[in-house]
PDB file of N, CA, C and O in Angstrom, chain B, residues numbered from 101:
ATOM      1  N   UNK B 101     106.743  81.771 116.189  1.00  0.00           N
ATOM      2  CA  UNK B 101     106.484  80.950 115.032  1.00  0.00           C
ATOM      3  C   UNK B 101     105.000  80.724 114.805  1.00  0.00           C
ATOM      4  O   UNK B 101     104.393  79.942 114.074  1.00  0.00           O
ATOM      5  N   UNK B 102     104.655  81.546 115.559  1.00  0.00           N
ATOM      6  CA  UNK B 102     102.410  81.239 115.536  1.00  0.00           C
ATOM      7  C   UNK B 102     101.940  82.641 114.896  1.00  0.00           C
ATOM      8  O   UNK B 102     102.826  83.494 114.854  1.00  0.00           O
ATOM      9  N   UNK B 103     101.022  82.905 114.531  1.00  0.00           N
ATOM     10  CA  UNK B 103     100.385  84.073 114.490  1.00  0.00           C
ATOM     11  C   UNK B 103     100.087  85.115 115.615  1.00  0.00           C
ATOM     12  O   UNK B 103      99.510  86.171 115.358  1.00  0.00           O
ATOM     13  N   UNK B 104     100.524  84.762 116.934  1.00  0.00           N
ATOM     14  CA  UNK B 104     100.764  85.771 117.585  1.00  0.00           C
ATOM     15  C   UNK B 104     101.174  86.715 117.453  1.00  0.00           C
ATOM     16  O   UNK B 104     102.081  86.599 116.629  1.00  0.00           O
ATOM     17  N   UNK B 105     101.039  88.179 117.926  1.00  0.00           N
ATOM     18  CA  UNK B 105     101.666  89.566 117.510  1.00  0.00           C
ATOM     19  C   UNK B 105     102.677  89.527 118.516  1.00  0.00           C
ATOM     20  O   UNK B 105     102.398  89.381 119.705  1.00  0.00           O
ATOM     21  N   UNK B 106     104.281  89.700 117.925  1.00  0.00           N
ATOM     22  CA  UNK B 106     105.379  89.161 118.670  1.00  0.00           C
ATOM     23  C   UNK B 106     105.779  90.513 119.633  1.00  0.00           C
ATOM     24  O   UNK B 106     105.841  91.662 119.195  1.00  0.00           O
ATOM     25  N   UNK B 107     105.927  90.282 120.446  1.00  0.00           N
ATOM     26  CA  UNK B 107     106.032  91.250 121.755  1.00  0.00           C
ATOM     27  C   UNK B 107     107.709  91.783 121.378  1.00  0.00           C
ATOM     28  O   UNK B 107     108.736  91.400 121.938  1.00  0.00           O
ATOM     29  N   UNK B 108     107.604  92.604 120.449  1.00  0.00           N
ATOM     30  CA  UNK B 108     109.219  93.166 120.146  1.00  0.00           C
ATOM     31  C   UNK B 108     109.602  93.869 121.167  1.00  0.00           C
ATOM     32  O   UNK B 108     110.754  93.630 121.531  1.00  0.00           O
ATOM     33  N   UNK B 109     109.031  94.656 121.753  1.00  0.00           N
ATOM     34  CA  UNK B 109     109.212  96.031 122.473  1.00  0.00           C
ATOM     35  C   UNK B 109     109.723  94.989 123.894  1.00  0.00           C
ATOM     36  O   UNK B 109     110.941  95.043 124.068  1.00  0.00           O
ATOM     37  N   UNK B 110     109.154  94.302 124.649  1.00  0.00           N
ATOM     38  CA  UNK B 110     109.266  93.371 125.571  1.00  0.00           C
ATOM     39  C   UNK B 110     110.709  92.538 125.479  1.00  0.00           C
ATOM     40  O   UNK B 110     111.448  92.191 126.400  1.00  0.00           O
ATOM     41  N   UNK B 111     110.819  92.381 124.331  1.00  0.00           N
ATOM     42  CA  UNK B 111     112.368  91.715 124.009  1.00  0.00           C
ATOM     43  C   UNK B 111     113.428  92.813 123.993  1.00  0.00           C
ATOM     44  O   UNK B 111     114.595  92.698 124.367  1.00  0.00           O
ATOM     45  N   UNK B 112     112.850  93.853 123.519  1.00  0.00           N
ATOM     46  CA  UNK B 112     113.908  94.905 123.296  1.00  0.00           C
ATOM     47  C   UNK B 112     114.427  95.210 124.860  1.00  0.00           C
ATOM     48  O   UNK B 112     115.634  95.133 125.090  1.00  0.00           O
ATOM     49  N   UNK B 113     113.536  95.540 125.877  1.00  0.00           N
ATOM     50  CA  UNK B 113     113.831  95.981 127.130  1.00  0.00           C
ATOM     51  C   UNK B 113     114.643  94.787 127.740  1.00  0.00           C
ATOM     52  O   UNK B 113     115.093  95.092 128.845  1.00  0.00           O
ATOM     53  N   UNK B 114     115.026  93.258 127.258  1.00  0.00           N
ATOM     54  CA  UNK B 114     115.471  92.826 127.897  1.00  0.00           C
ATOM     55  C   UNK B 114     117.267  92.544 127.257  1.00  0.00           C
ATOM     56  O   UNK B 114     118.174  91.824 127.674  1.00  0.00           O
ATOM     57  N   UNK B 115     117.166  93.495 126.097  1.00  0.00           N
ATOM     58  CA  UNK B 115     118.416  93.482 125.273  1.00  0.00           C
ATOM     59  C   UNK B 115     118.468  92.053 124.250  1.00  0.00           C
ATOM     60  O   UNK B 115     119.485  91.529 123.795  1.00  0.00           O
ATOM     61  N   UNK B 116     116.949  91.593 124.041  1.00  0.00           N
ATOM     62  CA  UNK B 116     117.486  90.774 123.028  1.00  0.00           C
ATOM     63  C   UNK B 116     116.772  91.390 121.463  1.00  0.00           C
ATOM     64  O   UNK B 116     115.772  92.108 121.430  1.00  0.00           O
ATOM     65  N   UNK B 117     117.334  91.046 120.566  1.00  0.00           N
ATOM     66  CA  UNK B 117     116.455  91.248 119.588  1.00  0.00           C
ATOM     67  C   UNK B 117     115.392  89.882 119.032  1.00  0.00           C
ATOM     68  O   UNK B 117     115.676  88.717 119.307  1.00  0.00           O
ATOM     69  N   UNK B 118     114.449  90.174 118.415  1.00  0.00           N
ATOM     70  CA  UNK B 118     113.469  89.784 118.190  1.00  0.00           C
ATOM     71  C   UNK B 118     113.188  89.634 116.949  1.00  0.00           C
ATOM     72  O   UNK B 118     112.984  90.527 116.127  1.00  0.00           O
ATOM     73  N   UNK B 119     113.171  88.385 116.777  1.00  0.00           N
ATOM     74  CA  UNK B 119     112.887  87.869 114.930  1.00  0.00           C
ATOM     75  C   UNK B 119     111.679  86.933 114.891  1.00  0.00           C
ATOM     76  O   UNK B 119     111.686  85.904 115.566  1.00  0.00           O
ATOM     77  N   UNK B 120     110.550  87.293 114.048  1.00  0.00           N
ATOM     78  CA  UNK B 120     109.247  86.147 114.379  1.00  0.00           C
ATOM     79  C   UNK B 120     109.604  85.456 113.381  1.00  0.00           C
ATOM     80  O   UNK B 120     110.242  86.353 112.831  1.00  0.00           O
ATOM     81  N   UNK B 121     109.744  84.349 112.509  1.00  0.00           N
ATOM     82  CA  UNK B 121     109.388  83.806 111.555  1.00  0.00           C
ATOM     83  C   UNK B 121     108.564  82.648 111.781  1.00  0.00           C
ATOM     84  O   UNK B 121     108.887  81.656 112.433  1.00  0.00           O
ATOM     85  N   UNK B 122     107.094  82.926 110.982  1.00  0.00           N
ATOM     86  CA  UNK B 122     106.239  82.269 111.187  1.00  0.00           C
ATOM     87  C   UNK B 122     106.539  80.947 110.319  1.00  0.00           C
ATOM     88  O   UNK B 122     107.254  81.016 109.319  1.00  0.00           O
ATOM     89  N   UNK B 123     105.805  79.425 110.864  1.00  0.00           N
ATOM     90  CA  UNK B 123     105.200  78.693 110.273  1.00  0.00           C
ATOM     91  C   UNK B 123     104.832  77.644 110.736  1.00  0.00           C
ATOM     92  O   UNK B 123     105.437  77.198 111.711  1.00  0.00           O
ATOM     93  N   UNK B 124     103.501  76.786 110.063  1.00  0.00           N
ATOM     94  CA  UNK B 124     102.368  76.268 110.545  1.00  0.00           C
ATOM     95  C   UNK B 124     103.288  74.726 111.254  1.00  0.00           C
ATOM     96  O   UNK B 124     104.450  74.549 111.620  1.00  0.00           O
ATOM     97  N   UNK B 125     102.165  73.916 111.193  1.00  0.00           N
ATOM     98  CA  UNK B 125     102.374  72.259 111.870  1.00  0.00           C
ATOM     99  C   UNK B 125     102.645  71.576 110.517  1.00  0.00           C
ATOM    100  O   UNK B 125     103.131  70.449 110.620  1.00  0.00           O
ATOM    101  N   UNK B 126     102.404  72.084 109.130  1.00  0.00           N
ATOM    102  CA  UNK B 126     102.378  70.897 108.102  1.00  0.00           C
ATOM    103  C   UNK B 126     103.212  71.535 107.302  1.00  0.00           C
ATOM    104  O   UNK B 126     102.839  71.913 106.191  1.00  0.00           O
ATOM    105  N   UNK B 127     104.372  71.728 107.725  1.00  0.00           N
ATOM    106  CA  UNK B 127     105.567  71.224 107.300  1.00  0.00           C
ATOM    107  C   UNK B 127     106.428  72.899 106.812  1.00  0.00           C
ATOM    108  O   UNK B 127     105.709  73.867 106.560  1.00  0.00           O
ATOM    109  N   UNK B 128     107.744  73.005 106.750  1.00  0.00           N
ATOM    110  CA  UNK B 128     108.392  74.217 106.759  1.00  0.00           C
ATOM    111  C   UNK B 128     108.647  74.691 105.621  1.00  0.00           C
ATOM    112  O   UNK B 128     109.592  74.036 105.181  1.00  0.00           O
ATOM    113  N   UNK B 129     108.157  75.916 104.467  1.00  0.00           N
ATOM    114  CA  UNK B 129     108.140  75.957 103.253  1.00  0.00           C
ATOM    115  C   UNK B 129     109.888  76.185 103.220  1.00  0.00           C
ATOM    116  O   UNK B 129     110.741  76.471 104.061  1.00  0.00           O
ATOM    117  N   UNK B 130     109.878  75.967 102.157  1.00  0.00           N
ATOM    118  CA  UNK B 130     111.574  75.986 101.723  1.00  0.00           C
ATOM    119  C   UNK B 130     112.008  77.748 101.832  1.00  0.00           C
ATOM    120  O   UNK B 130     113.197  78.067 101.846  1.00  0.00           O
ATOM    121  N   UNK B 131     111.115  78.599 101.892  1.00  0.00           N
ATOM    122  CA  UNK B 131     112.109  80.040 101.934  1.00  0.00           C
ATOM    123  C   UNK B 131     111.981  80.139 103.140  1.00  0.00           C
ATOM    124  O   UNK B 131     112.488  81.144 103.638  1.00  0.00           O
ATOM    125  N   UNK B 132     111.362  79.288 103.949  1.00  0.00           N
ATOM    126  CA  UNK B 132     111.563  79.876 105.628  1.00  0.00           C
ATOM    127  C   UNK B 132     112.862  79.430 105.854  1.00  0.00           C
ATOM    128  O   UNK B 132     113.666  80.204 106.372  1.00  0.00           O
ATOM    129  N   UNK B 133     113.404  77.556 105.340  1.00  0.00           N
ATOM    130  CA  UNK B 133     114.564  77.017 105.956  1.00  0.00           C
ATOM    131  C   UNK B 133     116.037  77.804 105.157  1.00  0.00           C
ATOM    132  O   UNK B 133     117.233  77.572 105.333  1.00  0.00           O
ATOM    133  N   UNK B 134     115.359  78.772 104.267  1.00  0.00           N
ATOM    134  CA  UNK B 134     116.073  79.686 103.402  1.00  0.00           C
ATOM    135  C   UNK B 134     116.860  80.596 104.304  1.00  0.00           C
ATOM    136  O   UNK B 134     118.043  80.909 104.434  1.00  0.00           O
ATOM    137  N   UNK B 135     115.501  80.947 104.976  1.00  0.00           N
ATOM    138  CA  UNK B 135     115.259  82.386 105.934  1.00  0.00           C
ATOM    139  C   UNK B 135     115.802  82.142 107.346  1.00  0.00           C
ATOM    140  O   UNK B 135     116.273  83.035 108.051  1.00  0.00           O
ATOM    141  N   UNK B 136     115.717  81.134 107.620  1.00  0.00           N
ATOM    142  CA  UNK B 136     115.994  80.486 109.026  1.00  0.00           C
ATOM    143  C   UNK B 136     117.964  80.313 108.826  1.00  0.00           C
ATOM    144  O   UNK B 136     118.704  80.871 109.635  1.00  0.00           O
ATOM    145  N   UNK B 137     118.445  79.593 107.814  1.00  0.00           N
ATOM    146  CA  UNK B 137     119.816  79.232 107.040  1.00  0.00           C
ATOM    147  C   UNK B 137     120.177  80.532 107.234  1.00  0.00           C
ATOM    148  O   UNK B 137     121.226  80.488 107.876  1.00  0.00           O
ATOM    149  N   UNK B 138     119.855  81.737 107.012  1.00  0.00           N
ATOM    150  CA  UNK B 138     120.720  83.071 107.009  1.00  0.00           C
ATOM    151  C   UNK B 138     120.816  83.640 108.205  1.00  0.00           C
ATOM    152  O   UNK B 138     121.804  84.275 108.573  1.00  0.00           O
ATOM    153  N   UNK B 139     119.814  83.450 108.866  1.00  0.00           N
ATOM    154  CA  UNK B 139     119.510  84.046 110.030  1.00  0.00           C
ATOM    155  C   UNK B 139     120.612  83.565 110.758  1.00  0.00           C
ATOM    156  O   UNK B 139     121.425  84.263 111.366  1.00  0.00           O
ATOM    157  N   UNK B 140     120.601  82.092 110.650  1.00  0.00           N
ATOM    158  CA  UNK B 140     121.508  81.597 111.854  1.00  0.00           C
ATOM    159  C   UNK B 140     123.438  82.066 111.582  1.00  0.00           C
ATOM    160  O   UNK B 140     124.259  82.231 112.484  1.00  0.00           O
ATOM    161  N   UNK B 141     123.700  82.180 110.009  1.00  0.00           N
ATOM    162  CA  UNK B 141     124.808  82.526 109.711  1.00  0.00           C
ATOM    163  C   UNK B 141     124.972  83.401 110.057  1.00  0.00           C
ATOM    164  O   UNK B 141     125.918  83.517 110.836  1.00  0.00           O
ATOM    165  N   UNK B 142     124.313  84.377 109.776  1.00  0.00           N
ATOM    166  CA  UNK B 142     124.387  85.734 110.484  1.00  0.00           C
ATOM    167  C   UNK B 142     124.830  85.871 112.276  1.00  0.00           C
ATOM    168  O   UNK B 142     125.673  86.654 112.713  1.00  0.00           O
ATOM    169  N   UNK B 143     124.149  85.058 112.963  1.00  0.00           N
ATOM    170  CA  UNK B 143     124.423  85.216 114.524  1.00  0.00           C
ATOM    171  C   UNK B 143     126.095  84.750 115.012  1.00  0.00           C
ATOM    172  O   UNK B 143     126.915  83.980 114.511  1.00  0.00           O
ATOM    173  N   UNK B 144     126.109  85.515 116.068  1.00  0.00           N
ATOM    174  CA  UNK B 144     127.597  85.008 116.146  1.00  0.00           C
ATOM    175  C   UNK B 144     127.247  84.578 118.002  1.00  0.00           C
ATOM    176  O   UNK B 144     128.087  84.368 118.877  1.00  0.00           O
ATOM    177  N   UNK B 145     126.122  84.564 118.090  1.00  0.00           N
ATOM    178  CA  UNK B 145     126.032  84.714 119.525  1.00  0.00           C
ATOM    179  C   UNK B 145     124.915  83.718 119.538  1.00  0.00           C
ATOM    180  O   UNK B 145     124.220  83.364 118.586  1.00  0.00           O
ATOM    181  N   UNK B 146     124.844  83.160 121.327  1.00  0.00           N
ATOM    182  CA  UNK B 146     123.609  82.382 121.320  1.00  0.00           C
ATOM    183  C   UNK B 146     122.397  82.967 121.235  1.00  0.00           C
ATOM    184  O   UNK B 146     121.978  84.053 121.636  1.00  0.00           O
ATOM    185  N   UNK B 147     121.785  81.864 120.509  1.00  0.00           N
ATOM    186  CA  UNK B 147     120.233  82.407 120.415  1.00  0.00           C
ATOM    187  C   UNK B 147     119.142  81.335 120.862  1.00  0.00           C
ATOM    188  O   UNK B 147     119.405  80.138 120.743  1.00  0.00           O
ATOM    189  N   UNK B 148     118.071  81.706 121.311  1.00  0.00           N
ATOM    190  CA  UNK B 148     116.988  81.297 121.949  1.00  0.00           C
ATOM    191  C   UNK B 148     115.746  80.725 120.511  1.00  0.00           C
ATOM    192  O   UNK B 148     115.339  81.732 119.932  1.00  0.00           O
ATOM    193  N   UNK B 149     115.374  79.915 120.139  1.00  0.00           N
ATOM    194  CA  UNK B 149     113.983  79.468 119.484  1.00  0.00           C
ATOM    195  C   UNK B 149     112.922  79.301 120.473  1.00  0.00           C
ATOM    196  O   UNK B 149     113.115  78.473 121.364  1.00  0.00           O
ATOM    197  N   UNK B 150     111.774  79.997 120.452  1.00  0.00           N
ATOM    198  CA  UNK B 150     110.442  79.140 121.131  1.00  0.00           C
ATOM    199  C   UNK B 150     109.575  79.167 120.033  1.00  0.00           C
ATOM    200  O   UNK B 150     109.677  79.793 118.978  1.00  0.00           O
ATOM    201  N   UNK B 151     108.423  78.151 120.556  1.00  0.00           N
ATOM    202  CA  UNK B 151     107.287  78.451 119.778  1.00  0.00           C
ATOM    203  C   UNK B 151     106.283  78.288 120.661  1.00  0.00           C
ATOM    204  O   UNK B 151     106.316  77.146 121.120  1.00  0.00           O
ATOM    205  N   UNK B 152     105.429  78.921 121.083  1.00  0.00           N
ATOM    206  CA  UNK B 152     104.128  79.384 121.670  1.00  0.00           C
ATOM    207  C   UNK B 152     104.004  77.739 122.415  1.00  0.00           C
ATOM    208  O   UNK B 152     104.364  77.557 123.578  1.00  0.00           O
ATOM    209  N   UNK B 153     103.437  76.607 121.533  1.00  0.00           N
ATOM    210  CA  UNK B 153     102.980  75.740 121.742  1.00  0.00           C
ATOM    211  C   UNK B 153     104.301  74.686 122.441  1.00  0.00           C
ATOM    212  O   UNK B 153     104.084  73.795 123.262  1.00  0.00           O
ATOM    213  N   UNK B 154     105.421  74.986 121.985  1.00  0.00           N
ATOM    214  CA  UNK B 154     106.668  74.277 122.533  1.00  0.00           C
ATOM    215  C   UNK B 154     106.331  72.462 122.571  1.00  0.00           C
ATOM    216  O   UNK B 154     106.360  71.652 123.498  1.00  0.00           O
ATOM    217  N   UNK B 155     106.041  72.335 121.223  1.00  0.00           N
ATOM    218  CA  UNK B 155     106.149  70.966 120.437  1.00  0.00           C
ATOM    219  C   UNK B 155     106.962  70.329 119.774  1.00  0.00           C
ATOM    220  O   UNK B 155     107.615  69.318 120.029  1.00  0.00           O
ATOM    221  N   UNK B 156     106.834  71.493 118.195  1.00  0.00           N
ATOM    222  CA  UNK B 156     107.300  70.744 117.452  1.00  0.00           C
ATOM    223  C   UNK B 156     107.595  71.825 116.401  1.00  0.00           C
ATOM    224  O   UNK B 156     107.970  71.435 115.295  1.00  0.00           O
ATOM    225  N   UNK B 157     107.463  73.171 116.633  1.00  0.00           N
ATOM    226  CA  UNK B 157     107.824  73.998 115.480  1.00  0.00           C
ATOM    227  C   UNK B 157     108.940  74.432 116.160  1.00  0.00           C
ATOM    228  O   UNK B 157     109.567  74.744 115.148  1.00  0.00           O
ATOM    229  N   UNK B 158     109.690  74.702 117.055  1.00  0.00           N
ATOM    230  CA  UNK B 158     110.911  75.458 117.623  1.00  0.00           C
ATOM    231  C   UNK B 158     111.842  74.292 117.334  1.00  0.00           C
ATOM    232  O   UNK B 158     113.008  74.401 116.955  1.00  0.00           O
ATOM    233  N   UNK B 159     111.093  73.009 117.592  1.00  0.00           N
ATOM    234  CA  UNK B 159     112.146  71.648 117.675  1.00  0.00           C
ATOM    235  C   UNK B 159     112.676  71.297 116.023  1.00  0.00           C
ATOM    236  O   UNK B 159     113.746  70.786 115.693  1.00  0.00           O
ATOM    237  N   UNK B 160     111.694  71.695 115.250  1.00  0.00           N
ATOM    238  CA  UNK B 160     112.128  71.762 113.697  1.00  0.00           C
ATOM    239  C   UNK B 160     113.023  72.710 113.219  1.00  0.00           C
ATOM    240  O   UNK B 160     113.834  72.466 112.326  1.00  0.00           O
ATOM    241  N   UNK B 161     112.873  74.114 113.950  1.00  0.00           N
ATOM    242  CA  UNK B 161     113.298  75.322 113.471  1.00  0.00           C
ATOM    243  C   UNK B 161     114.762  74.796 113.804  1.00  0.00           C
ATOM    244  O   UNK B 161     115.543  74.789 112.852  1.00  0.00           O
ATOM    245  N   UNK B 162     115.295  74.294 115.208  1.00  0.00           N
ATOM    246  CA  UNK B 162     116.330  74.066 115.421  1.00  0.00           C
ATOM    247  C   UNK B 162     117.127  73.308 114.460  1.00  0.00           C
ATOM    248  O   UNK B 162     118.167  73.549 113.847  1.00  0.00           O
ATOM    249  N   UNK B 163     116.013  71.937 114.537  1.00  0.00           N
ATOM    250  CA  UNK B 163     117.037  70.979 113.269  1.00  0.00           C
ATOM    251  C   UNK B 163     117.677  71.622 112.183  1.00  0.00           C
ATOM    252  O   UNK B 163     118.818  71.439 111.759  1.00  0.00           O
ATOM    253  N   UNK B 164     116.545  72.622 111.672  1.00  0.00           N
ATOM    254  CA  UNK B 164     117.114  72.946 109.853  1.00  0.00           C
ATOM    255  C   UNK B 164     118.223  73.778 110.606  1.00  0.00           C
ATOM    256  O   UNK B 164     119.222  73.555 109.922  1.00  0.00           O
ATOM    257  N   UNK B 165     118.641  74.701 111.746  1.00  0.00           N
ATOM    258  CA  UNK B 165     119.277  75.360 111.822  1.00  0.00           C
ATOM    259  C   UNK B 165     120.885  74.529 111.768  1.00  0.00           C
ATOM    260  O   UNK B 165     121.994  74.915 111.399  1.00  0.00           O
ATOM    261  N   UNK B 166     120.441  73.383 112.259  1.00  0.00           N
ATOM    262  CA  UNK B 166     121.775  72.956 112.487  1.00  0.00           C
ATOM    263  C   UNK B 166     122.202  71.644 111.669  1.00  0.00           C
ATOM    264  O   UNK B 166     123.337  71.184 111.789  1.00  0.00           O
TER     265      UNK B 166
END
């Protein structure tokens, strides 16, 4: 969720797939919780959120998810 370059290849070897969707500390634009809303419909399986800093953007990403 940072501007980090997301280590796909690293996820791939461990059999997960790998989705970055970025966004900042001031606040979640509406096509991410768009983007985030499909994503999660789509999964049928558990999935993992981090965010680099492990604050407050993974802890948001979760809420809208659920």
């Amino acid at each position: 969720m940072d501007g980090r370059k997301p280590d796909v290849e690293g996820a791939r070897k461990h059999g997960l797939r790998y989705v970055h969707l970025r966004f900042g500390y001031d606040g979640v634009p509406a096509s991410r919780v768009a983007e985030l809303a499909k994503l999660t419909a789509e999964v049928s399986d558990l999935f993992f959120v981090q965010c680099r800093h492990g604050l407050h953007r993974g802890s948001a990403a979760v809420a809208i998810t659920r």
